[in-house]
C-alpha positions, 0 to 999 in steps of 0.5 A: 500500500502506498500512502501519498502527502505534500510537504514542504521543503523548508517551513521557515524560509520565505518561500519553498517549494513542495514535495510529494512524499510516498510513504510504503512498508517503511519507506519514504520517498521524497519527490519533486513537485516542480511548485513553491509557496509562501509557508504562510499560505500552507495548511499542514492539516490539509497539505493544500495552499489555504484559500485566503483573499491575501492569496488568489493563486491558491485554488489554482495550486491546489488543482496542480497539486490535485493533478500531481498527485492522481497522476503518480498515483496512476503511474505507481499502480499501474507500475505495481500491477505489473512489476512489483516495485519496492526500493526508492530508487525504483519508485523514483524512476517510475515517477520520472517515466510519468512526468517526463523527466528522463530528458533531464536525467542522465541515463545510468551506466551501472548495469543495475541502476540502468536496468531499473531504468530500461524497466521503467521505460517499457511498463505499459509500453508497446513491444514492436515484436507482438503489438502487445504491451510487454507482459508482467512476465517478460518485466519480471525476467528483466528485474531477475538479471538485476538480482542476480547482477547486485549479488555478482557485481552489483557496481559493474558498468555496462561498458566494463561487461566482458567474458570475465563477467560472463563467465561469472553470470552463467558460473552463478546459474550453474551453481544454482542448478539451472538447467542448461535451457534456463541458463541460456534464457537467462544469457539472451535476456542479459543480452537484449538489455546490453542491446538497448543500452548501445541504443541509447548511446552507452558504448559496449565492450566489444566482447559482448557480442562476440561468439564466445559471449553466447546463448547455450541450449540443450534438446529438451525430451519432452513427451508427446500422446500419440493418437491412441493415447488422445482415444483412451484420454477422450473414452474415459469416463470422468462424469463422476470427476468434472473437474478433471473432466473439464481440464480433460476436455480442455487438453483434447482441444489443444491437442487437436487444434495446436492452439497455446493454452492461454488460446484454447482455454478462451475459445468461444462461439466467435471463432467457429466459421462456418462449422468447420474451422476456429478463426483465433487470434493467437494471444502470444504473436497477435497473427490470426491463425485459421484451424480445421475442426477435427471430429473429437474437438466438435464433440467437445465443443458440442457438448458446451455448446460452442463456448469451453468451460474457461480453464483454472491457473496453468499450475493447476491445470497441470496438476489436474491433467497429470491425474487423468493421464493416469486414470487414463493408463498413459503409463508408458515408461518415459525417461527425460534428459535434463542438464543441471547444474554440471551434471546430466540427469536422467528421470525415468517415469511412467509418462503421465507424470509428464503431461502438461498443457504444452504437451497438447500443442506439442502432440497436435504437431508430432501426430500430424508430422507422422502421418506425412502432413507436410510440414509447411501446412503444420507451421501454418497452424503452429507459428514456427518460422523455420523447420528448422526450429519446427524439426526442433520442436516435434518429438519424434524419436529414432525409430519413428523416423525410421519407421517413415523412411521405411514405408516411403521405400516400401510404397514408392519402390517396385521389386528389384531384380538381382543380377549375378 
């Protein structure tokens, strides 16, 4: 809770100006309100200018500072909603972004200080890459790289990162036990805010971009239900359990329409065209993607008459389906390959311990790229702008690749006769 008062600077003096102050879980910030006034003319009680003949101006000061207030009010909870906010320094920047002071501040060259800064500047605003404004997730990622910064080198100047300083980041996240994809995430996002500080001018060690100061990543092992699998999903009788049968009935739409769950679990009767496809607007790249209707995704949609049950939070969504995975027998043992830390792991399971709501988008493709659908018509659908990042992404194993080579050889190849 953030508490908002006007004080003056110096009471005694002749005239001085006036600070908004933000008070917060022990915190006090003091902020320049740019107005000024005979203290004579002050009403500690009221924290407004009195309203005496002997001073016309005040009613028109007090509007200011009315205004003043509403809009830093607005800026820190805004701000909040996205991206917890809790130290001064960051209140500070918050309150510069919302009265345009930044032109009057030098842009920080600490990497700290600079990405309190670069958080400020992109709350509420457009990212160019969806059209979307950037999300509390992608800020929060931001706010990460700067914990992890203060506890590496928390005075390190950005022109100052080098591959010392590199090796020291992924040494902390490897010690941390992070996995390898993690590691590289987390690599990408500390390089997309040395980008933005070399576009505001700040110069860069040339190290920073070189190929040693690199992303890493690892394939993942994840799982994907073959079509017998969905059947036994789809036939199991869950009339007792509704709740698991709405989180059922929500993972066979996005196995079978390849949507992401935040799209599958906000389909309503708006998207259906024309009986026989899904016209949506997929959230995460704001494309609109159209979607046949498979039979098993119409008699789901039927049974709520076009408009899906909406879904609980992801986490317990994926909770839910990994109980019906079981109920469904999805037992196969299933062993997936994780680096973490220095070490490679492996888990082996039975594979509904697996199952999560990204497994539905990642079965929609893997089903479709067995049965020799080509791969230009399933990335229509998926979003993947290369196949190589598509091939990447489906998971298929050795021996179904095989197993497709070997019937292409056994449909398109006429008996060989043998010479000798």
């Amino acid at each position: 809770m953030y508490n908002f008062n006007f004080n003056l600077k110096d009471p005694k003096a002749k005239e001085t100006p006036i600070n908004l102050v933000v008070r917060w879980k022990g915190n006090r910030l003091k902020y320049a309100t740019n107005e000024k006034i005979n203290p004579n003319y002050w009403n500690d009680k009221s924290q407004r200018a009195k309203l005496v003949k002997d001073f016309p101006l005040g009613s028109d000061l007090n509007n200011r500072l009315n205004e003043f207030e509403a809009m830093a009010k607005k800026a820190i909870n805004k701000n909040q909603s996205i991206t917890e906010i809790t130290t001064s320094k960051e209140v500070r920047a918050t309150l510069d972004q919302c009265f345009n002071r930044f032109e009057t501040v030098t842009i920080p060259i600490d990497l700290s200080r600079f990405i309190d800064y670069f958080v400020i500047e992109r709350t509420g605003a457009i990212n160019p890459k969806t059209n979307r404004v950037y999300s509390k997730k992608t800020l929060y990622k931001y706010k990460e790289v700067k914990d992890m910064v203060n506890i590496i080198e928390p005075k390190i100047q950005i022109n100052e990162i080098e591959m010392s300083f590199y090796h020291k980041y992924k040494g902390y996240l490897t010690n941390e036990n992070k996995s390898i994809n993690t590691i590289g995430k987390y690599i990408t996002t500390l390089k997309t805010i040395l980008h933005a500080a070399r576009d505001k001018g700040i110069k860069l060690n040339e190290n920073y971009n070189s190929r040693t100061f690199v992303s890493m990543s690892e394939e993942a092992t994840d799982i994907y239900l073959n079509e017998h699998e969905l059947n036994l999903l789809y036939k199991l009788d869950l009339s007792k359990k509704p709740s698991l049968e709405r989180v059922r009935d929500l993972f066979l739409i996005g196995c079978w329409t390849g949507l992401r769950f935040s799209d599958f679990t906000n389909l309503s009767k708006d998207n259906l065209k024309e009986n026989n496809y899904l016209e949506v607007m997929a959230y995460k790249t704001n494309k609109k993607v159209v979607i046949p209707l498979h039979p098993m995704v119409k008699n789901i949609l039927n049974k709520y008459d076009y408009t899906p049950p909406k879904a609980i939070s992801n986490q317990k969504f994926n909770e839910f389906i990994k109980e019906v995975g079981k109920l469904a027998n999805i037992n196969e043992p299933f062993t997936k390959k994780i680096t973490k830390g220095h070490l490679l792991n492996r888990i082996t399971k039975e594979k509904f311990n697996f199952m999560s709501s990204h497994t539905a988008r990642r079965s929609f493709a893997t089903n479709l790229y067995l049965n020799k659908f080509p791969s230009i018509s399933i990335m229509a659908i998926t979003g993947h702008k290369t196949e190589t990042s598509f091939l990447k992404y489906i998971k298929v194993s050795s021996k179904e690749h095989a197993t497709k080579i070997l019937e292409h050889w056994n449909t398109q190849t006429k008996e060989i006769k043998m010479y000798g």
